[in-house]
TIVEX-391137 format. One record per residue (C-alpha): residue number from 1; residue in one letter; x, y, z. Coordinates in nm, 3 decimals. Layout:
N
NUM,A,X,Y,Z
...
***
This chain:
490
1,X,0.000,0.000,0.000
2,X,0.115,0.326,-0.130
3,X,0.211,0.589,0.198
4,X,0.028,0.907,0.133
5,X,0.321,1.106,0.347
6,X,0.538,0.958,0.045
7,X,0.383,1.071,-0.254
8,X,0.199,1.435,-0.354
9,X,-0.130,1.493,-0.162
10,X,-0.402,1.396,-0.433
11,X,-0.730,1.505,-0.498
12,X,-1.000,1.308,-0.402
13,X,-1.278,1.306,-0.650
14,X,-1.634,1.173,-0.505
15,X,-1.836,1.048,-0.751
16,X,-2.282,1.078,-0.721
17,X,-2.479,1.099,-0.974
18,X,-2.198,1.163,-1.233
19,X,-2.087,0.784,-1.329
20,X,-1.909,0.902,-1.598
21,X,-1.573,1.043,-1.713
22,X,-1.672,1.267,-2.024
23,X,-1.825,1.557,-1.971
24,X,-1.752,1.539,-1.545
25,X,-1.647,1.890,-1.514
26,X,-1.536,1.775,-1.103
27,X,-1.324,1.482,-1.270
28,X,-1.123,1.740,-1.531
29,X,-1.082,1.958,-1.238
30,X,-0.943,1.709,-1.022
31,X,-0.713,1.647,-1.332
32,X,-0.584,1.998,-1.434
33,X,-0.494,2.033,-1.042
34,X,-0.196,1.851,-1.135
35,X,-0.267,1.646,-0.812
36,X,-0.313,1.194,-0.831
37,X,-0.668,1.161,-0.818
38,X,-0.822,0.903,-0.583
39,X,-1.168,0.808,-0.698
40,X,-1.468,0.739,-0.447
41,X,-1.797,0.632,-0.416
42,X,-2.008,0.594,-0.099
43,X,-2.289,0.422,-0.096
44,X,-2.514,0.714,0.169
45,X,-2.807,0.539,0.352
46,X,-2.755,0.755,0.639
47,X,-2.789,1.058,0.609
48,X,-3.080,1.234,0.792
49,X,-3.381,1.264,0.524
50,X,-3.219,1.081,0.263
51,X,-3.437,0.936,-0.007
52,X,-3.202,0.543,-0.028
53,X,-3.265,0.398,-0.343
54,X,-3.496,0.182,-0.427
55,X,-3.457,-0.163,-0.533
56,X,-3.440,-0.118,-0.888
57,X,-3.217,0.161,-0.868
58,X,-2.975,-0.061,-0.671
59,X,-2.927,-0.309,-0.883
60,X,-2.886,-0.023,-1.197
61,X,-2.645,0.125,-0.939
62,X,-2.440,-0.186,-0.911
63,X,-2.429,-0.258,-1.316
64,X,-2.301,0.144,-1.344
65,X,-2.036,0.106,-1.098
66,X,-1.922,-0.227,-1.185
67,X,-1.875,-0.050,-1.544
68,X,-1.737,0.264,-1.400
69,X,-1.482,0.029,-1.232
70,X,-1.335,-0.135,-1.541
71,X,-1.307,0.252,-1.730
72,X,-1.140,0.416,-1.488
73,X,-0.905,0.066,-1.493
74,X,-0.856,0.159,-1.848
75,X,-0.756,0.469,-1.752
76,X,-0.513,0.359,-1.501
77,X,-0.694,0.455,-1.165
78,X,-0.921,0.252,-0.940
79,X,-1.237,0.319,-0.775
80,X,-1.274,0.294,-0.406
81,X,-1.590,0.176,-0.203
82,X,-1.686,0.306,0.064
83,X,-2.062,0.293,0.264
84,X,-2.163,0.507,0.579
85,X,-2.272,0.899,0.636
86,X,-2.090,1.068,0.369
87,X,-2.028,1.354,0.640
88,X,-1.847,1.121,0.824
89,X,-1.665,0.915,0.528
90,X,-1.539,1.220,0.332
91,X,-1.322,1.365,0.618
92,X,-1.204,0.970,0.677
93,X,-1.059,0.927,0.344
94,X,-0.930,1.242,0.292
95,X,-0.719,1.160,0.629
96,X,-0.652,0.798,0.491
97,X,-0.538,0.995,0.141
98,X,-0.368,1.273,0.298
99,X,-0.582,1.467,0.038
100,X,-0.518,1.843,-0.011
101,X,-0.837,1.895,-0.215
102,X,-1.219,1.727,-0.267
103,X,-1.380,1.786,-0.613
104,X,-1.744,1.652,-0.679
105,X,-2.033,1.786,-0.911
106,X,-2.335,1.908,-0.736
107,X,-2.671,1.710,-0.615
108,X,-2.986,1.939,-0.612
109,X,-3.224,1.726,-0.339
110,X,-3.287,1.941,-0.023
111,X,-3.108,1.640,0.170
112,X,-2.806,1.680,-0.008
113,X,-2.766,2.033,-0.061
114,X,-2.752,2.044,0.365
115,X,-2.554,1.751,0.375
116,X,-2.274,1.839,0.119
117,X,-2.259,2.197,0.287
118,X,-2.165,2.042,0.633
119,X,-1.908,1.841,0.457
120,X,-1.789,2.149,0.248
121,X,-1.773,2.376,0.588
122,X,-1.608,2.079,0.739
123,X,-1.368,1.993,0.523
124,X,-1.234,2.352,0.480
125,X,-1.198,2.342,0.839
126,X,-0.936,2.083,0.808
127,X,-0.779,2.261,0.558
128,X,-0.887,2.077,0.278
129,X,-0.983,2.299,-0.070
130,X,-1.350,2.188,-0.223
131,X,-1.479,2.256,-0.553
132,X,-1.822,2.168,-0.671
133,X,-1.963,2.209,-1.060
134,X,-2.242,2.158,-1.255
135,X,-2.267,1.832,-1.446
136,X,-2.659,1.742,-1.370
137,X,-2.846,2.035,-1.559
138,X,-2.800,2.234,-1.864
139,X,-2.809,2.487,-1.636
140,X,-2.828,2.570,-1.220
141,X,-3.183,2.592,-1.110
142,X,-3.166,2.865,-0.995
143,X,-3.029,3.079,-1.301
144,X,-3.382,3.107,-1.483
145,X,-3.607,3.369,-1.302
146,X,-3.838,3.579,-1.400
147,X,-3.894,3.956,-1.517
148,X,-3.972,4.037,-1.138
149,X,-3.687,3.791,-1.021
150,X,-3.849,3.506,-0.880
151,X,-3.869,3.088,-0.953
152,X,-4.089,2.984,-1.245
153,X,-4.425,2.775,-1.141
154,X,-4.542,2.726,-1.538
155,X,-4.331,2.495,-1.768
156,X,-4.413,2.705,-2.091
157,X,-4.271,3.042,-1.980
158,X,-3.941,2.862,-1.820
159,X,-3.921,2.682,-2.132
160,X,-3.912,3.011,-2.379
161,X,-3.691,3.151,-2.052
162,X,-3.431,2.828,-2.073
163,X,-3.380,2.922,-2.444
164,X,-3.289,3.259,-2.442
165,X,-3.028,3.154,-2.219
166,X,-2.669,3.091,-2.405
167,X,-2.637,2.813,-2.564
168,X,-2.525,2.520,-2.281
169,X,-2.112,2.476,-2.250
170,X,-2.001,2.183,-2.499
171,X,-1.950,1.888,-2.364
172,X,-1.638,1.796,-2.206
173,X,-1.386,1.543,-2.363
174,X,-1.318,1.221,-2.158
175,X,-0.943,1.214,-2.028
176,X,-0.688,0.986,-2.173
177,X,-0.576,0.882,-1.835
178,X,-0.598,0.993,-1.494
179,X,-0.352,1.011,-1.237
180,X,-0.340,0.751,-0.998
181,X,-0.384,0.852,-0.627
182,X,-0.234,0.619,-0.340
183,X,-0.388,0.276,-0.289
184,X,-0.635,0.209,0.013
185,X,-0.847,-0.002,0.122
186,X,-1.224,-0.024,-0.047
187,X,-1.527,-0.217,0.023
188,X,-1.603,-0.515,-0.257
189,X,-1.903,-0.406,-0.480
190,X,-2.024,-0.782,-0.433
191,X,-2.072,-0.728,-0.050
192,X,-2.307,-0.472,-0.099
193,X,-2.608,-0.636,-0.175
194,X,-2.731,-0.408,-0.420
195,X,-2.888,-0.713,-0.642
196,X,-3.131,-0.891,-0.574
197,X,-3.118,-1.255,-0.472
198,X,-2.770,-1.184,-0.294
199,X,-2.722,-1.244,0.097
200,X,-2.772,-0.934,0.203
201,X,-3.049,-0.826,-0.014
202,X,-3.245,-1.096,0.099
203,X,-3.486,-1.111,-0.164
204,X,-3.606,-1.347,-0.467
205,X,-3.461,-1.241,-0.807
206,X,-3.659,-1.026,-0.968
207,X,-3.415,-0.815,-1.203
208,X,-3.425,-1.083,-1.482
209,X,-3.636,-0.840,-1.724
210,X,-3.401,-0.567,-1.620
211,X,-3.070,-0.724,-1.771
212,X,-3.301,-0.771,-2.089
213,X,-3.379,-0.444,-2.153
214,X,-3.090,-0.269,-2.011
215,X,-2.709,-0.193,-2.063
216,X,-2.611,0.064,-1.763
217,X,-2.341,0.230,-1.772
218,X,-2.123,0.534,-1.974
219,X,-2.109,0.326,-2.325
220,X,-2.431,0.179,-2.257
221,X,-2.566,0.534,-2.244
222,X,-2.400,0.616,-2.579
223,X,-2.487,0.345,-2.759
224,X,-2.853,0.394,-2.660
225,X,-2.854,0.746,-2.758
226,X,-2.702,0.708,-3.055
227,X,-2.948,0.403,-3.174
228,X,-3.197,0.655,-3.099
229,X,-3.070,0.965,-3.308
230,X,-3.022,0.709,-3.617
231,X,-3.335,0.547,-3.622
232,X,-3.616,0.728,-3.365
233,X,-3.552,1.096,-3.343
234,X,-3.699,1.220,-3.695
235,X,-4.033,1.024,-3.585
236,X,-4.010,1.143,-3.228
237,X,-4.309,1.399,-3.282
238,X,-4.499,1.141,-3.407
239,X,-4.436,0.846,-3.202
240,X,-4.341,0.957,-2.854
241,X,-4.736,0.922,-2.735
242,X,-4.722,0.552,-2.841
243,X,-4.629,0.250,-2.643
244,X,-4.695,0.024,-2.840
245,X,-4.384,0.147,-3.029
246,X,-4.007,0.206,-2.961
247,X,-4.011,0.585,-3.029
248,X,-3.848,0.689,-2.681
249,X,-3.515,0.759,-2.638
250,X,-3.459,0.560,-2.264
251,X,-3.219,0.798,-2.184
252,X,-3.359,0.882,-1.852
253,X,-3.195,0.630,-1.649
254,X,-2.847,0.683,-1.839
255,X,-2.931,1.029,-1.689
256,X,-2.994,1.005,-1.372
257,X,-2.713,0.757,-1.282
258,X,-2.507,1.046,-1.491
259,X,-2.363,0.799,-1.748
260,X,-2.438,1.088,-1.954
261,X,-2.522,1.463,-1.902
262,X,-2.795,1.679,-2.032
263,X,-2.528,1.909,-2.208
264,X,-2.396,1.606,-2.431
265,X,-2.719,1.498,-2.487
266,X,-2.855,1.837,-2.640
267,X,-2.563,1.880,-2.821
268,X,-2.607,1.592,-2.993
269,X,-2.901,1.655,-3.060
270,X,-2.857,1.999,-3.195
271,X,-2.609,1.876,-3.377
272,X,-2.870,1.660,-3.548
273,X,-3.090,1.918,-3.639
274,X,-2.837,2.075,-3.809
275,X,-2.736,1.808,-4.022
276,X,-3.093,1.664,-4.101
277,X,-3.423,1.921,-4.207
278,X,-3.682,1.600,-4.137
279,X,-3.576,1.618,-3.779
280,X,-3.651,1.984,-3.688
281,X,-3.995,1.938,-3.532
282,X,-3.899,1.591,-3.334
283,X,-3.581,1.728,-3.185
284,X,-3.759,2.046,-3.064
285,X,-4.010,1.790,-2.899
286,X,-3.759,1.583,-2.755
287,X,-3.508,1.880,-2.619
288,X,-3.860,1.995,-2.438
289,X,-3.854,1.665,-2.267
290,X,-3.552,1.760,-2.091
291,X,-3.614,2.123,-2.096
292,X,-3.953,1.916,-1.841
293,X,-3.640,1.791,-1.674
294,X,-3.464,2.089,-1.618
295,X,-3.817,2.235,-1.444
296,X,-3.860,1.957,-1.238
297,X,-3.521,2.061,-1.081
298,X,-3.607,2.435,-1.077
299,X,-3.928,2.308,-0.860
300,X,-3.740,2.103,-0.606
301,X,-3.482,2.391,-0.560
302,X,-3.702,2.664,-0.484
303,X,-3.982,2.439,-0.327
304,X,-3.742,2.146,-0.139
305,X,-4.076,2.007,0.006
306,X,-4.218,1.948,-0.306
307,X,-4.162,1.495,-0.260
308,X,-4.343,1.514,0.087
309,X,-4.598,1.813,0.081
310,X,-4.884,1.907,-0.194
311,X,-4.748,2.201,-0.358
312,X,-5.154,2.350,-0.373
313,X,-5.240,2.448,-0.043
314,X,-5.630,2.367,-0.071
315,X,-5.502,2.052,-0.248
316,X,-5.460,1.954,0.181
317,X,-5.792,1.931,0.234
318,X,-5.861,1.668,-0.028
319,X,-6.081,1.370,0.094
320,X,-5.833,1.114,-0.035
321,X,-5.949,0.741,-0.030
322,X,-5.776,0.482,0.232
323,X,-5.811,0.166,-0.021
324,X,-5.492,-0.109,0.020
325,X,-5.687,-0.364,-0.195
326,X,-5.685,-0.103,-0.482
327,X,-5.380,0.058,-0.425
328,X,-5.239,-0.311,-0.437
329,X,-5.439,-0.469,-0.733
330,X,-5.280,-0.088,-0.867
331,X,-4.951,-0.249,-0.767
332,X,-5.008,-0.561,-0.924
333,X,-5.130,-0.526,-1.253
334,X,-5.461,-0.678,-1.154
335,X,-5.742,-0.371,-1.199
336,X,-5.940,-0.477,-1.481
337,X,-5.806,-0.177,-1.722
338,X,-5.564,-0.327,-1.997
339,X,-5.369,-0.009,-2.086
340,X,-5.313,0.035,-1.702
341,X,-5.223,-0.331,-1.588
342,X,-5.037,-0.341,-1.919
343,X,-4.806,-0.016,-1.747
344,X,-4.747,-0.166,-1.423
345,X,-4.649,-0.482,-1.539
346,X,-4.416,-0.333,-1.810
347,X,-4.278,-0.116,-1.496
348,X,-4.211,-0.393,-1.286
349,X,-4.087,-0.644,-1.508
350,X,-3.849,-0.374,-1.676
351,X,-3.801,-0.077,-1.407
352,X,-3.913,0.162,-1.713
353,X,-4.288,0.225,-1.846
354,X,-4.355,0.446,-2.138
355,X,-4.438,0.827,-2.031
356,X,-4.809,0.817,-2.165
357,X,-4.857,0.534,-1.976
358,X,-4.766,0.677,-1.691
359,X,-4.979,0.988,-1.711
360,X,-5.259,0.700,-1.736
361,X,-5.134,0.497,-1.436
362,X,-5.127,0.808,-1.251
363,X,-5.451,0.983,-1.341
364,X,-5.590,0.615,-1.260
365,X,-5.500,0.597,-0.894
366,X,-5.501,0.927,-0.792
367,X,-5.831,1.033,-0.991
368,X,-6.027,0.655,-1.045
369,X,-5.916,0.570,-0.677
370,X,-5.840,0.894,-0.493
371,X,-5.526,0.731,-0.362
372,X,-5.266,1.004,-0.263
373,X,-5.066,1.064,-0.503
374,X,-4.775,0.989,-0.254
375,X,-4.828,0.650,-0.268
376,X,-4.751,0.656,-0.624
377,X,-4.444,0.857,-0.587
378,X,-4.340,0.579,-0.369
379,X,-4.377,0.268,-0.551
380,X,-4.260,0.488,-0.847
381,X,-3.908,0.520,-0.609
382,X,-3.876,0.147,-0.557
383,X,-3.986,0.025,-0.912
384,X,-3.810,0.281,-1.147
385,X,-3.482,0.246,-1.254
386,X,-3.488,0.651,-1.365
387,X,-3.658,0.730,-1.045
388,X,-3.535,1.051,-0.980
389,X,-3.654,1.277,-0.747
390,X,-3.729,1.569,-0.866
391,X,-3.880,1.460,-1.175
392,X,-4.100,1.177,-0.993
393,X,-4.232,1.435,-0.755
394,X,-4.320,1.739,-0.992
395,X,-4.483,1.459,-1.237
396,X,-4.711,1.304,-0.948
397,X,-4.844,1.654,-0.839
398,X,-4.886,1.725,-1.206
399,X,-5.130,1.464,-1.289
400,X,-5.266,1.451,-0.946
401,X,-5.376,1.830,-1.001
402,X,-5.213,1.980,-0.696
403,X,-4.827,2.060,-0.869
404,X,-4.707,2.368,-1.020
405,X,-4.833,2.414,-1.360
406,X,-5.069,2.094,-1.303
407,X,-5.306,1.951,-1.544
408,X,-5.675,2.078,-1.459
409,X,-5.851,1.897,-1.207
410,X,-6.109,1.802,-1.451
411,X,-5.859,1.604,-1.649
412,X,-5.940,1.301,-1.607
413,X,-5.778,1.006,-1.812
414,X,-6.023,0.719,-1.958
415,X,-5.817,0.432,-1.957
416,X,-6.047,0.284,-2.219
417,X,-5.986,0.567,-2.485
418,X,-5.658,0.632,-2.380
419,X,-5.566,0.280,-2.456
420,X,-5.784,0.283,-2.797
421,X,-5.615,0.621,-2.890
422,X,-5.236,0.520,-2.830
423,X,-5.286,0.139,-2.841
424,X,-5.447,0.103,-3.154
425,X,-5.372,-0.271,-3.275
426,X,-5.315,-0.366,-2.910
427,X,-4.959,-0.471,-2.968
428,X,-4.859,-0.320,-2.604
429,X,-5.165,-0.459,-2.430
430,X,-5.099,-0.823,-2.574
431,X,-4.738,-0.833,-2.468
432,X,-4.762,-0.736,-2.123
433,X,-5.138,-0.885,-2.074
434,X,-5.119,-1.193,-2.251
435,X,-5.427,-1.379,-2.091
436,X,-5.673,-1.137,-2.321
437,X,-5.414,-1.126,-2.584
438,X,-5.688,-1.314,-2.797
439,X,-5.987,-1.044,-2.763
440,X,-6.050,-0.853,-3.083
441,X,-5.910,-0.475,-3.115
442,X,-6.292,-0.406,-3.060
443,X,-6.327,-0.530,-2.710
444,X,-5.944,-0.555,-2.581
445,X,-5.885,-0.237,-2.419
446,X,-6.290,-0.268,-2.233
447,X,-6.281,-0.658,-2.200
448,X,-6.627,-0.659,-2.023
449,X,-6.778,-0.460,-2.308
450,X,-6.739,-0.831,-2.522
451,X,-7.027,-1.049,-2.576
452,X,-7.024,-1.399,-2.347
453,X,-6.921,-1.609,-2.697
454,X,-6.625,-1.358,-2.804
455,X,-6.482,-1.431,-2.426
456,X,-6.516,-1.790,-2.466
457,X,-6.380,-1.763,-2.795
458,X,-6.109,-1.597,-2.700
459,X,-6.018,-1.823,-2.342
460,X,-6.094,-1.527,-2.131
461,X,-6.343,-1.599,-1.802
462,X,-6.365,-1.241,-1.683
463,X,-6.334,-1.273,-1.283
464,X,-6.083,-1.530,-1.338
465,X,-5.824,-1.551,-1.610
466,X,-5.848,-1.190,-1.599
467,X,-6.022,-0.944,-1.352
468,X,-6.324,-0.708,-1.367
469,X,-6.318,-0.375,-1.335
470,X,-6.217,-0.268,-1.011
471,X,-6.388,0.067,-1.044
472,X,-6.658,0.192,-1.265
473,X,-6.487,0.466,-1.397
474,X,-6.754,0.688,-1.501
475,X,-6.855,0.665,-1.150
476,X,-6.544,0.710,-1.037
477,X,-6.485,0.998,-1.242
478,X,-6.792,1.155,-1.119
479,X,-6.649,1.149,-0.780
480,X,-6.311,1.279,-0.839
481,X,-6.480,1.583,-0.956
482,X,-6.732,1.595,-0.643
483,X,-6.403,1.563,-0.422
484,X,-6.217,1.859,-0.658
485,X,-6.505,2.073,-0.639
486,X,-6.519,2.016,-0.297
487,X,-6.184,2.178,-0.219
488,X,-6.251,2.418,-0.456
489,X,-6.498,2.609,-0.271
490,X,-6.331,2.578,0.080
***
């Protein structure tokens, strides 16, 4: 083991949500210091408030270091493990290190802003120079205001805002190498149990669909963007509303892990536009998607109790149903709606369900049940592998009427149409709800709407291979509205 009194004091460079090494502004910092570099992760649990991932995030999170791992072994460093209170781990390693300087790139959540400035203050205290940088957002939320100086609360306006901005930095290169730092000691990414099925996890496992459908990690993230400019973007416009279809770019997960930043995405993207006239409109639809991003962070910066608290203060008073069969049957896959039990299997079989479909899944429980919309949120956290907080909290109180810039309260999604509208032929219904995969397009998306012989024809015994309805939804719709109007008037 390398002595630290031996050798210059290095840099140690803490790695978050920035699994990465191109564009990691912290990383090229920690380089041009001149300094070794000693690479860490800690795995934070502990901190007061924290919002641990959830159990499909942990076993993305293991995949994404494991890959982070073998780069920066390319690049002739090593990444060191380390679990605990990141207040308390920091000052540890930079003691182990001998350390003269911390870089990392900023986290926006309320718990981690107070966190990282106790470790900042503490740090400096020591003697010990931090730097912190942007790598999560085009840009800092709190840089878009507006004429009268204060936060944004309506997406369109903070859109047309975001774009008279300058144009976003260019990404940064990746570094040919990076200095190596002394050798110490570092947990074993095995002994974590951040997959399920291992020892410590404890549970059966479930991730088989997610190592189908996903390739975490920095080239994983490239390669998936790239398959998406080539083939998906130019139709983006056209296909994004459709599930049935591949027309998303799965990017989010690439960037919430940071195996890729917003900045190299939209330059990519931009760069696309400029080199192909068909893709104009699409792009413009697709940058908008993160520009939703970008607002979901502007939200949770200026409103930090946004995950906990309904944004809308008469939104408090709302009658809100206490119904665990539904909210499980929700859970399940098991409510008698295709297009929704289609969505929550897809979600927990993959850790990903198409954005219409979630706007369904959500207007369903929330507006069909009256089941908070924190419940949601929650199973959202444990079954997304892009659950991210901001994002998953601004886009629960959006459909759930009670967020900034929400959809009306009258807005009220018919599973049946919605699922006739954007699952036409019924390809997305059939694959993920194969027992009324035989139903004609007529009657597939409202199985009780079919005639005794067309069930029998096609194998289905309503009640049994495949559930009633577990609401009426007209009815149910009809008392969303009493419950809205309700709060409405005080």
């Amino acid at each position: 083991m390398t002595d630290p009194r031996t050798a210059q004091a290095p840099a140690i460079l803490w790695f978050r949500s920035d699994l990465r090494l191109a564009d990691n502004p912290a990383l090229s910092a920690a380089i041009e210091s001149g300094r070794p570099v000693v690479p860490l992760f800690v795995l934070d649990d502990d901190t007061p408030g924290a919002w641990a991932p959830g159990g499909a995030q942990r076993w993305w999170l293991h995949q994404s270091l494991e890959a982070l791992s073998e780069t920066l072994q390319r690049h002739e460093a090593s990444l060191v493990l380390r679990t605990g209170n990141a207040a308390e781990v920091l000052p540890q390693v930079a003691q182990e290190t001998g350390a003269a300087a911390v870089y990392w790139n900023r986290l926006y959540e309320p718990w981690a802003n107070a966190r990282d400035a106790e470790i900042k203050a503490d740090l400096k205290q020591r003697g010990v120079q931090v730097e912190s940088f942007n790598a999560r957002l085009l840009f800092e939320p709190w840089t878009p205001k507006t004429g009268s100086g204060q936060p944004y609360k309506v997406f369109t306006p903070f859109w047309k805002a975001l774009q008279k901005l300058a144009p976003p930095p260019a990404p940064l290169p990746a570094p040919a190498t990076v200095p190596t730092g002394p050798t110490i000691k570092s947990d074993r990414l095995a002994d974590w149990g951040l997959l399920p099925g291992t020892p410590k996890a404890k549970e059966p496992d479930w991730a088989g669909g997610l190592r189908a459908h996903w390739t975490p990690g920095e080239q994983g993230a490239r390669e998936r963007l790239n398959a998406f400019l080539d083939t998906w973007l130019p139709h983006y416009d056209e296909t994004r509303n459709r599930p049935d279809k591949p027309g998303t770019s799965r990017m989010s997960p690439h960037l919430h892990f940071g195996e890729i930043g917003p900045r190299q995405i939209w330059a990519a993207v931009q760069h696309r536009m400029d080199a192909r006239n068909d893709a104009q409109n699409a792009a413009t639809a697709y940058l908008q998607e993160i520009g939703w991003r970008e607002f979901s962070y502007h939200l949770l910066y200026w409103w930090p109790s946004l995950p906990e608290e309904t944004w809308k203060d008469n939104f408090k008073r709302f009658p809100w149903a206490d119904d665990p069969d539904g909210l499980r049957a929700w859970q399940r896959g098991i409510t008698g709606y295709p297009i929704v039990d289609a969505g929550m299997r897809e979600l927990y079989r993959t850790g990903w369900m198409h954005n219409r479909v979630r706007m369904i899944v959500g207007s369903f429980l929330v507006k069909d049940l009256l089941i908070h919309w924190r419940e949601g949120e929650a199973w959202f956290w444990d079954t997304l592998v892009d659950a991210d907080l901001a994002s998953n909290a601004a886009s629960w109180q959006w459909i759930a009427g009670c967020g900034a810039d929400a959809a009306p309260y009258f807005r009220i999604f018919n599973p049946v149409t919605q699922g006739q509208k954007f699952d036409p032929e019924g390809a997305y219904v059939r694959h993920w709800v194969p027992e009324i995969a035989r139903l004609p397009d007529k009657y597939l998306h409202a199985p009780w709407t079919a005639p005794d012989r067309v069930l029998a024809d096609a194998r289905v015994r309503l009640g049994t291979t495949y559930p009633q309805p577990i609401v009426d939804h007209k009815a149910a719709r009809q008392r969303a509205l009493d419950a809205f109007q309700q709060i409405k008037q005080g």
